[in-house]
C-alpha positions as CSV (number, residue, x, y, z in Angstrom):
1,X,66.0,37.5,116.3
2,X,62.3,37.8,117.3
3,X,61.7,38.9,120.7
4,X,59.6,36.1,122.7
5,X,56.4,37.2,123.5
6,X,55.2,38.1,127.3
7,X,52.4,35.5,128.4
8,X,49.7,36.9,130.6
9,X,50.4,37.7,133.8
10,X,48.0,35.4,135.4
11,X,49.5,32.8,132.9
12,X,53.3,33.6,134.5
13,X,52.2,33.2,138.1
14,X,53.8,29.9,139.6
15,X,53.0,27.9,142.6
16,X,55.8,29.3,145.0
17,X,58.4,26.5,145.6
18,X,57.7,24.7,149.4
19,X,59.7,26.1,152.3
20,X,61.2,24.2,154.8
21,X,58.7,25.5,157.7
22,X,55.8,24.2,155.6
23,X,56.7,20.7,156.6
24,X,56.7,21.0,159.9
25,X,53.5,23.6,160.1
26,X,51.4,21.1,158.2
27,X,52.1,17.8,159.7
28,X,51.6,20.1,163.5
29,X,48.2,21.3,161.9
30,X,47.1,17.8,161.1
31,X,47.4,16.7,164.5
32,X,45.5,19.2,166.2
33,X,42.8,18.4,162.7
34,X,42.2,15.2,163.2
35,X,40.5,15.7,166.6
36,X,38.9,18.9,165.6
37,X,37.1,17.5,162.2
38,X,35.9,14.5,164.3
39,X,33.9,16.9,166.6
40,X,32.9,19.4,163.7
41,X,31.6,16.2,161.9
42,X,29.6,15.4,165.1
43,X,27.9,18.6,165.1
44,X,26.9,18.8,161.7
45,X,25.1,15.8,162.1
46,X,27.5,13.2,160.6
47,X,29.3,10.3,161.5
48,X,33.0,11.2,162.5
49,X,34.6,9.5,159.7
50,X,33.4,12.2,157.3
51,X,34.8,15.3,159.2
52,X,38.5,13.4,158.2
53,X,37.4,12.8,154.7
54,X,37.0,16.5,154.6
55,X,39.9,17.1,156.5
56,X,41.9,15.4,154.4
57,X,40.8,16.4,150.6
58,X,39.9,19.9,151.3
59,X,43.3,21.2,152.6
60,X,45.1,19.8,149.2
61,X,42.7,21.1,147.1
62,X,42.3,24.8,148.3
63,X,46.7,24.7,148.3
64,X,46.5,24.6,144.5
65,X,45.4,27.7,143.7
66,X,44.9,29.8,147.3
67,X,46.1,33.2,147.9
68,X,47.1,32.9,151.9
69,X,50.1,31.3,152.6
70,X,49.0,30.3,156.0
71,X,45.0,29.7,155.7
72,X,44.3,26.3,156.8
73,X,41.4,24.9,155.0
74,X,38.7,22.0,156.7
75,X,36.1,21.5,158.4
76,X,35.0,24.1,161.3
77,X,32.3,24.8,164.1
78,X,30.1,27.5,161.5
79,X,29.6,25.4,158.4
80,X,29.3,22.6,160.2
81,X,26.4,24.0,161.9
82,X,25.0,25.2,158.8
83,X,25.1,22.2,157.3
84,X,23.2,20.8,160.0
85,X,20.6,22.7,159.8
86,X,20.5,23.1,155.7
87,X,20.1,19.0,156.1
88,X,18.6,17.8,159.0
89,X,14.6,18.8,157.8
90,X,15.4,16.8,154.6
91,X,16.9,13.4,155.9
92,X,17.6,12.2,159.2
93,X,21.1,12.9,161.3
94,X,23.6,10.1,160.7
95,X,22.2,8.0,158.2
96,X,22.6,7.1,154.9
97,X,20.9,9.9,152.7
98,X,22.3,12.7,155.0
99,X,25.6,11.7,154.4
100,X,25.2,11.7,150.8
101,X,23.2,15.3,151.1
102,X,25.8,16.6,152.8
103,X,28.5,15.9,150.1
104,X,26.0,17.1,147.3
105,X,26.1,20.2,149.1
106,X,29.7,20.4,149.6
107,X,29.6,20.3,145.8
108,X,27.3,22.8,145.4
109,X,28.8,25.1,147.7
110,X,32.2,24.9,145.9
111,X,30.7,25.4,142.6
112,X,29.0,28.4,143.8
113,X,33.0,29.7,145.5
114,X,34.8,28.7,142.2
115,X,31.9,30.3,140.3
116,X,32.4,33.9,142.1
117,X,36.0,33.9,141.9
118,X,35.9,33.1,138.0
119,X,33.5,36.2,137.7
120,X,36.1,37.7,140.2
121,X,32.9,38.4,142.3
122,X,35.6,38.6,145.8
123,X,34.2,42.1,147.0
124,X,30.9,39.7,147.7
125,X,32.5,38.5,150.8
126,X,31.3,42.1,152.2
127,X,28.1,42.5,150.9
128,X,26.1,41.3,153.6
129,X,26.4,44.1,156.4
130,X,28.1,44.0,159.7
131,X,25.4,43.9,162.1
132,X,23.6,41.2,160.1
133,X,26.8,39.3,160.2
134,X,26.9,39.9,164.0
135,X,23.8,38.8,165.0
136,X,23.9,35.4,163.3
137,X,27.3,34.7,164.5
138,X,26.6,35.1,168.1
139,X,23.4,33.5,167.9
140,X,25.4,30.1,165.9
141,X,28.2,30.4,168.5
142,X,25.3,30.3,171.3
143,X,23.7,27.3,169.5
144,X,27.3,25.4,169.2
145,X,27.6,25.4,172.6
146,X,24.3,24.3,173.2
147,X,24.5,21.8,171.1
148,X,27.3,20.4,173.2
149,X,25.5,20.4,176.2
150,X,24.0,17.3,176.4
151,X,26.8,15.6,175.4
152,X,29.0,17.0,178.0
153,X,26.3,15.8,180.7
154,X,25.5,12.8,179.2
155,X,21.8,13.2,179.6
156,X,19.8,12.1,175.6
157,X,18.9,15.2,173.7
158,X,15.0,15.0,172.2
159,X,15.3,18.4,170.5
160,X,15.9,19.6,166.9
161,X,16.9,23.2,168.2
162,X,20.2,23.0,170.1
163,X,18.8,26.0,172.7
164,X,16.2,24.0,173.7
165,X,18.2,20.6,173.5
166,X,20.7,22.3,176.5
167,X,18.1,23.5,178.7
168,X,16.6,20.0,178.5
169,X,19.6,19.0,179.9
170,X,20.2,21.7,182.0
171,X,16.9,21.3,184.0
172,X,17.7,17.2,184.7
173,X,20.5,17.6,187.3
174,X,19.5,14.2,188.7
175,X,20.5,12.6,185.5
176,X,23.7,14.3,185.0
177,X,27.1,12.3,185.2
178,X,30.0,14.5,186.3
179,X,32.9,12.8,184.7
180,X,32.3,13.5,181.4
181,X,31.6,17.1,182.7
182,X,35.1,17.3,183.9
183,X,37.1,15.8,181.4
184,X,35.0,18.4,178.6
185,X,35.7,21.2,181.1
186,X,39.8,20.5,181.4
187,X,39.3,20.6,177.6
188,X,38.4,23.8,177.5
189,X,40.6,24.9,180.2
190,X,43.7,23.7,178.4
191,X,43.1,24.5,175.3
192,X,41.3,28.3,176.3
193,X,44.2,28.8,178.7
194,X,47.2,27.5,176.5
195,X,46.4,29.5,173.5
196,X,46.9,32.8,175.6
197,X,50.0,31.1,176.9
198,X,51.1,30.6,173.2
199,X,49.4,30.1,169.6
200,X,52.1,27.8,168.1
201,X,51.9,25.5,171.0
202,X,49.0,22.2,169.6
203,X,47.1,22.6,172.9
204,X,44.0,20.7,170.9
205,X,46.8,17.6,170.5
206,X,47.7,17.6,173.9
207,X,44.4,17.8,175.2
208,X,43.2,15.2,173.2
209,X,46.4,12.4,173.8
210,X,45.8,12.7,177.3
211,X,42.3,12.1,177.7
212,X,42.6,9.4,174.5
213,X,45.9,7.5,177.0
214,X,43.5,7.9,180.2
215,X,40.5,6.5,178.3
216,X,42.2,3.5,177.0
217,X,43.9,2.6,180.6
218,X,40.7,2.6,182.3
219,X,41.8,5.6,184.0
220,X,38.5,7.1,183.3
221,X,34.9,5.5,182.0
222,X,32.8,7.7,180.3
223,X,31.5,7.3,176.7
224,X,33.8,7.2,173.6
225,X,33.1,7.9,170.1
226,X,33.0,4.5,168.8
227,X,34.3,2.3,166.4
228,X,36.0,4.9,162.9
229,X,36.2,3.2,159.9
230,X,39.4,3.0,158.6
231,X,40.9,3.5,154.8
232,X,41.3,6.0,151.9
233,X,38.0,8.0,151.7
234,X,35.2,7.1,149.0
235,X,35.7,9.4,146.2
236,X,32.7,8.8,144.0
237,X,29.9,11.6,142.2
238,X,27.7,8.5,142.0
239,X,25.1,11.2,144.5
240,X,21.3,11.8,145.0
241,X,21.5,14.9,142.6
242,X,17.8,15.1,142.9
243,X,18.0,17.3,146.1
244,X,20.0,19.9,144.4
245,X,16.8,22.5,144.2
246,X,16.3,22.0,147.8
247,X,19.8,22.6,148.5
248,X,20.9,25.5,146.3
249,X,20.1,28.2,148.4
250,X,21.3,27.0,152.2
251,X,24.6,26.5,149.4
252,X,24.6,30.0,148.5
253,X,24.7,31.2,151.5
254,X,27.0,29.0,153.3
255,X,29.3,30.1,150.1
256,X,28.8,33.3,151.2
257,X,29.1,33.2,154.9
258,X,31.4,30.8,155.3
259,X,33.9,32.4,153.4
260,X,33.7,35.6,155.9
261,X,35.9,33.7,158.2
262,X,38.7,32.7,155.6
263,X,38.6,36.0,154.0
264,X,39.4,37.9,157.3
265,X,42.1,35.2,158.1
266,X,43.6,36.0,155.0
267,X,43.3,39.6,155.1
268,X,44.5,40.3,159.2
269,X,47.9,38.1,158.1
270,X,48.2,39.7,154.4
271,X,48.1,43.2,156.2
272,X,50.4,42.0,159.0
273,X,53.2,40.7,156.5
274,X,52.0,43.9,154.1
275,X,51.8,41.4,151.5
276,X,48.6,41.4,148.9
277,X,46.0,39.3,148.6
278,X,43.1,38.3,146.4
279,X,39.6,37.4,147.6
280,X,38.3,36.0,144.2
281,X,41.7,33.5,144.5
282,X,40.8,32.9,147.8
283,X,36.8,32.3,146.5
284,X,38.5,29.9,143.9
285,X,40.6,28.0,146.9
286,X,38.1,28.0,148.9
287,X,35.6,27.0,146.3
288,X,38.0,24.0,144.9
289,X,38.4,22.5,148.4
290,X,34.5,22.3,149.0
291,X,34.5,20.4,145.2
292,X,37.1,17.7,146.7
293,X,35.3,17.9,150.5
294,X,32.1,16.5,148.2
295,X,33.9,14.3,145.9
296,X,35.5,12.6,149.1
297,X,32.7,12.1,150.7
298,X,32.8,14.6,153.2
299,X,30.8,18.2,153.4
300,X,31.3,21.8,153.2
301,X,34.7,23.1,154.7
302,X,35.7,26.8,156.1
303,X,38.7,28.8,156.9
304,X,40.3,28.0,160.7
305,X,41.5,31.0,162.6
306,X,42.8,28.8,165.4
307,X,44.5,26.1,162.9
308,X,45.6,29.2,160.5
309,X,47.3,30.7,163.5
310,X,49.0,27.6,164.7
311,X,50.1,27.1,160.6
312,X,51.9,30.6,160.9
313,X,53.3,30.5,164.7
314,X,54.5,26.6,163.1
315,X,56.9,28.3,160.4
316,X,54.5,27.6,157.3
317,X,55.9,30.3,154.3
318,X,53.8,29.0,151.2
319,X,50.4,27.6,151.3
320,X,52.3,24.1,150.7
321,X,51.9,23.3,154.2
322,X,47.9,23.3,153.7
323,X,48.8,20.7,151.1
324,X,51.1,18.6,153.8
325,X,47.8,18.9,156.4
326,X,46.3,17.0,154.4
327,X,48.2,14.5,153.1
328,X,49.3,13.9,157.0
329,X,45.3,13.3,157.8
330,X,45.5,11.6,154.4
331,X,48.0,9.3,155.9
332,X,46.8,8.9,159.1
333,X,43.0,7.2,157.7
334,X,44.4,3.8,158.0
335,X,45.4,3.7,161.7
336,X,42.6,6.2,162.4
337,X,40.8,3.5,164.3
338,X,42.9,4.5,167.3
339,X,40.8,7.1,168.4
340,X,37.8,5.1,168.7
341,X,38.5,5.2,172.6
342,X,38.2,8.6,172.8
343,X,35.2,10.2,175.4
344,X,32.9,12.6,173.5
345,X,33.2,14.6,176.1
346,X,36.8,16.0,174.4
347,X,34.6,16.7,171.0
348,X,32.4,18.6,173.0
349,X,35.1,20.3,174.8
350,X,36.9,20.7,171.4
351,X,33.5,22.6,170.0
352,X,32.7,24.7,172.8
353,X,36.8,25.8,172.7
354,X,36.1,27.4,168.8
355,X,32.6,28.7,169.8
356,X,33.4,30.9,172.8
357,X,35.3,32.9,170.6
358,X,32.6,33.8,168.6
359,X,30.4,35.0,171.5
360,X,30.9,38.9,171.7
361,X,28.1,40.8,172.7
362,X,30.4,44.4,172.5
363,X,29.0,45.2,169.0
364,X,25.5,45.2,170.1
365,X,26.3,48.0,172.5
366,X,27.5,49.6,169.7
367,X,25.4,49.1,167.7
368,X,22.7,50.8,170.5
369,X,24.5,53.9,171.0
370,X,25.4,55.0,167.1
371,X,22.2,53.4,164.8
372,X,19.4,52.2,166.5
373,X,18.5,50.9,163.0
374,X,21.4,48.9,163.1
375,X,20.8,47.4,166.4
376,X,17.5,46.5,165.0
377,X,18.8,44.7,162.1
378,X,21.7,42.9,164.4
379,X,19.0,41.9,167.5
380,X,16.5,40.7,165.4
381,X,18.4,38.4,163.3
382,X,20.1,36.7,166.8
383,X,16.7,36.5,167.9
384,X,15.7,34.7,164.8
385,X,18.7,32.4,164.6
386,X,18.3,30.8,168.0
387,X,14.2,30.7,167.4
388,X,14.5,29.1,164.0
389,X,17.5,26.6,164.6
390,X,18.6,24.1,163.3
391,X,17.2,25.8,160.5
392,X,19.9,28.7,160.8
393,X,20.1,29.9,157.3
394,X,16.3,31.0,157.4
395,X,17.1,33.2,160.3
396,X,20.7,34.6,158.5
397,X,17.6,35.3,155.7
398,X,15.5,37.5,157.9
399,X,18.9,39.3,158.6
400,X,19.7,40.2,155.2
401,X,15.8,41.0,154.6
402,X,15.7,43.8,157.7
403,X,19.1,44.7,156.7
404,X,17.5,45.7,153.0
405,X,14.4,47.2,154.4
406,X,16.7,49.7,156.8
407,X,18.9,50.5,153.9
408,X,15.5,51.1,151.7
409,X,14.2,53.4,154.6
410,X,16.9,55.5,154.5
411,X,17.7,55.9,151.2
412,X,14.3,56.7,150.5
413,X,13.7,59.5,153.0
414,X,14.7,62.9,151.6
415,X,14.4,65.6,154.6
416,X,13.8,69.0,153.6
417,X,14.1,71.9,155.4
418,X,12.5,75.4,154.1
419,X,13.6,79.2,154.6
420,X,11.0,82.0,153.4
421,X,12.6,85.4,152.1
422,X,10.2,87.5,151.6
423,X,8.5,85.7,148.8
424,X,10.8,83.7,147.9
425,X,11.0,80.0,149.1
426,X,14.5,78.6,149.8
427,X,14.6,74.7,149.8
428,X,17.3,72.6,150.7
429,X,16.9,68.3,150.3
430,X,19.1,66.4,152.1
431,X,19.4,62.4,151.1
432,X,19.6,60.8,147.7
433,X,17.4,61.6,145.2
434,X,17.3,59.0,143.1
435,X,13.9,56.7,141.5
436,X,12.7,55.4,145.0
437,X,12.9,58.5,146.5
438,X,12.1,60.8,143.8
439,X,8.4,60.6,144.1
440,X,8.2,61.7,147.8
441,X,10.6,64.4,147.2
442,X,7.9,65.8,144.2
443,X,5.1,65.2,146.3
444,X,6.4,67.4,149.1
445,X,7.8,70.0,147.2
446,X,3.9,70.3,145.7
447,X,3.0,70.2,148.6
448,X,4.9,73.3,149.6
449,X,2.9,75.6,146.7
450,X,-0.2,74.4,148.3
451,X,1.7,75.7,152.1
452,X,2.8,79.1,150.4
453,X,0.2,80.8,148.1
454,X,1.9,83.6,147.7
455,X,5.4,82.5,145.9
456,X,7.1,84.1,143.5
457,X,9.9,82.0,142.9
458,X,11.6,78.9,144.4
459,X,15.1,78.4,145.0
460,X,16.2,74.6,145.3
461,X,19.7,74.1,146.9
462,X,20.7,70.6,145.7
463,X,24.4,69.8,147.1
464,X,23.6,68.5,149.9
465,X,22.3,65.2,147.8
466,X,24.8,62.8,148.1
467,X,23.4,61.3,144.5
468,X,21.2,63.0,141.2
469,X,20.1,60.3,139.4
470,X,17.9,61.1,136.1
471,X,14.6,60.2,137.4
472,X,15.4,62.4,140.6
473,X,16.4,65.3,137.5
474,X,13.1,64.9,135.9
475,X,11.5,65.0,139.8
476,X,12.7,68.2,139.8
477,X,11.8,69.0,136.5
478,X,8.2,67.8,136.4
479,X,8.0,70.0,140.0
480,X,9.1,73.0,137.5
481,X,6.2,72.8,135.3
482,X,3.4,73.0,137.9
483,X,5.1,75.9,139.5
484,X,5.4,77.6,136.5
485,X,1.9,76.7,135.6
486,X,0.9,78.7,138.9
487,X,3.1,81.7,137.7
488,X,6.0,80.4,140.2
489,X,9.8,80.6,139.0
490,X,11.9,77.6,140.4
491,X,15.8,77.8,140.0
492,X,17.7,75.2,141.1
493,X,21.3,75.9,142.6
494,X,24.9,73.8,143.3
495,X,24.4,70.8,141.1
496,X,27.1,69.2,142.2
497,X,29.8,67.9,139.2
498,X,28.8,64.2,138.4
499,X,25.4,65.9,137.5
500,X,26.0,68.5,135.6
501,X,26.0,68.0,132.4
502,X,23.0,66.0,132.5
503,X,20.4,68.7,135.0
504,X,21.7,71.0,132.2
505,X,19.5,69.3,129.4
506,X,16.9,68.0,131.7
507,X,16.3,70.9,133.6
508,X,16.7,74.4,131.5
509,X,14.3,73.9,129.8
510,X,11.7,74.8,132.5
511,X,13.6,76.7,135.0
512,X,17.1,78.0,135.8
513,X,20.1,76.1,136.6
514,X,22.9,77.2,139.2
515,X,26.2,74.9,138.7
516,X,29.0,74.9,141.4
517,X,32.4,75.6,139.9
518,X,35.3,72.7,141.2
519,X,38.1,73.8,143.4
């Protein structure tokens, strides 16, 4: 009888059957969506409509193949501002063409996710660094907030940048009306204050119902979103593919930054459930649900860590209860006409909620007292990122440029320090020697003939280099020859292991090598 054979692993993995905590989780998710992806569609620039499209496609698609069981997949305050500013210089807010930009990009963004997590590219989620991270984040969550300014005064904004657009509004206290100040304010209150009182509590639902029943009773008169169009949303890939060059590389990095957030979410509950987790699934997830964001008319989507929390506290075992959000919003696109009476004032409120968050200005202090590099990576690029806006991405750019430079700086600096014995020069490198920094490395050791006349021998002491690359080994090399051309004999001590072998055949034959024996 022949044994069967074993399919692949990745083959053999199933889609874990739904529990019964995913019902209720996804269904309480989609009601504290709906009103969420209405503001996030706001500030990206787009009619409201589209936030649900995304809302409701995105969550279904990322449940197929995710790798969190609790990640709650849609539309959310970063991307959204991203997208914004990625679109707004190429078509204006609202109308036509930057709807349809904004789903191209969607596309384009999930191709880039799906992409990375074929090539099981994950480990890019880190690759930017920390303080470049830092600095845009603050400086987007400070733009957020502004952008909600206006909105929350009801006084017109006349500026592209959102900074600007709030202290426009800011400096006309004549013009401001104080209702909708209120009602956004209680928003925040609630919502702020509830979440500390207790995460599996839909504060954003509550919130939102009661300023939606004391709109529509005349309790309160302030302006309201508007007429939403109501039905199943307009999957098509009939789309102005034309703008793809212009939008390939605001994708790229909204692929890459936005999935920051969703890849920590999924991390802090993998680790807290000591369960495992895989960021190129995650990439594909994420990836997938920006694909059917597009398709439906929507635009890029992110990771929640307020929904994914409330998903969790909610019961949700399997990532099923991503796939019930959205079905619920899904569901809920015929009737969603309902909340046309709701003030902007709650979007705003909504918006500012998810952005305070993001404001904390502890890592800067850090960043001051152990790398001053570091805080001039992280200051600059906040600095940028408010200057630049909407055009955010270019400021995220200058981020990852200074973040480059520092790391180039330091990698290429090789500090020497110098002990004379008699004749006898002892010379110990500290850095990585490697093809950048080779050359200065050469240059001052030449340098030190010209300093000491009088050598007889040099004595280079090499373990303190954390790396010996072979143009580094032929550094040292070429530095042998001119000594020896001036009578000098170089030796060249504690090659550490991983270079051994090689500054054996490089280096002996020109001078003398000293290996350091392993523990």
């Amino acid at each position: 009888m022949k044994t069967p054979k074993r399919r692949p692993r990745a083959m053999r993995r199933r889609i874990p059957p739904p529990a019964r905590g995913d019902l209720i989780a996804g269904i309480s998710v989609a009601l504290v969506l709906v009103p969420q992806s209405l503001a996030y569609a706001e500030l990206a620039g787009l009619p409201p409509v589209h936030g649900l499209y995304a809302a409701a496609a995105a969550p279904i698609a990322a449940a197929l193949i995710g790798s969190s069981p609790y990640l709650q997949t849609g539309p959310v305050a970063l991307t959204s501002l991203l997208t914004l500013g990625a679109l707004s210089p190429l078509a204006v807010t609202g109308s036509a063409t930057f709807i349809s930009y904004a789903a191209v990009l969607a596309i384009l963004v999930g191709a880039a996710r799906v992409m990375l997590g074929l090539l099981r590219w994950g480990a890019l989620a880190y690759f930017m660094s920390i303080p470049v991270i830092t600095g845009f984040t603050v400086a987007a969550a400070v733009l957020i907030i502004g952008s909600q300014i206006p909105d929350l005064l009801a006084v017109p904004a006349d500026s592209g940048n959102p900074a600007r657009a709030a202290a426009d509004a800011l400096s006309q206290p004549g013009n401001w009306s104080i209702a909708p100040l209120l009602i956004g304010f209680a928003v925040i209150v609630i919502v702020a204050a509830g979440r500390k009182i207790s995460a599996a509590v839909p504060w954003v639902l509550i919130a939102t119902a009661a300023a939606l029943v004391a709109s529509r009773t005349g309790i309160i008169d302030v302006p309201e979103i508007g007429h939403i169009p109501t039905g199943m949303p307009p999957v098509s890939l009939d789309l102005p593919w034309q703008a793809v060059p212009q939008l390939i590389v605001p994708a790229l990095l909204i692929a890459l930054v936005g999935f920051a957030e969703p890849a920590s979410i999924a991390r802090k509950y993998a680790a807290a459930d000591r369960q495992a987790w895989s960021p190129n699934r995650e990439f594909l997830g994420q990836g997938l649900a920006n694909l059917a964001a597009g398709a439906a008319g929507g635009y890029p989507t992110g990771g929640s860590f307020s929904r994914s929390a409330l998903n969790r506290h909610a019961g949700a075992k399997t990532r099923w209860s991503g796939a019930v959000t959205g079905v619920t919003v899904l569901a809920m696109l015929p009737i969603v006409d309902v909340l046309s009476q709701l003030p902007v004032a709650v979007l705003a409120g909504l918006v500012i909620v998810a952005a305070i968050s993001l404001v904390d200005l502890k890592p800067f202090g850090e960043y001051w007292r152990n790398s001053r590099p570091q805080f001039l990576v992280a200051v600059p690029t906040f600095v940028a990122t408010l200057i630049l806006a909407p055009r955010v991405e270019r400021g995220l750019l200058i981020g990852i440029a200074l973040a480059f430079a520092v790391h180039l700086w330091r990698e290429m600096r090789i500090d020497v320090t110098t002990r004379l014995d008699d004749r006898v020069l002892h010379v110990h490198p500290e850095g990585v020697l490697y093809f950048a920094s080779a050359p200065m490395l050469e240059t001052h050791l030449t340098g030190l003939l010209a300093e000491h006349p009088d050598l007889t021998s040099v004595i280079i002491d090499v373990h303190r280099l954390g790396r010996l690359d072979l143009t580094g080994l032929m550094a040292l090399r070429n530095f042998a020859q001119q000594a020896g051309d001036f009578g000098v004999e170089v030796e060249v001590h504690n090659v550490p292991e991983h270079a051994r072998e090689r500054a054996h055949r490089v280096l002996e034959p020109v001078c003398r090598v000293v290996t350091t024996e392993p523990d």
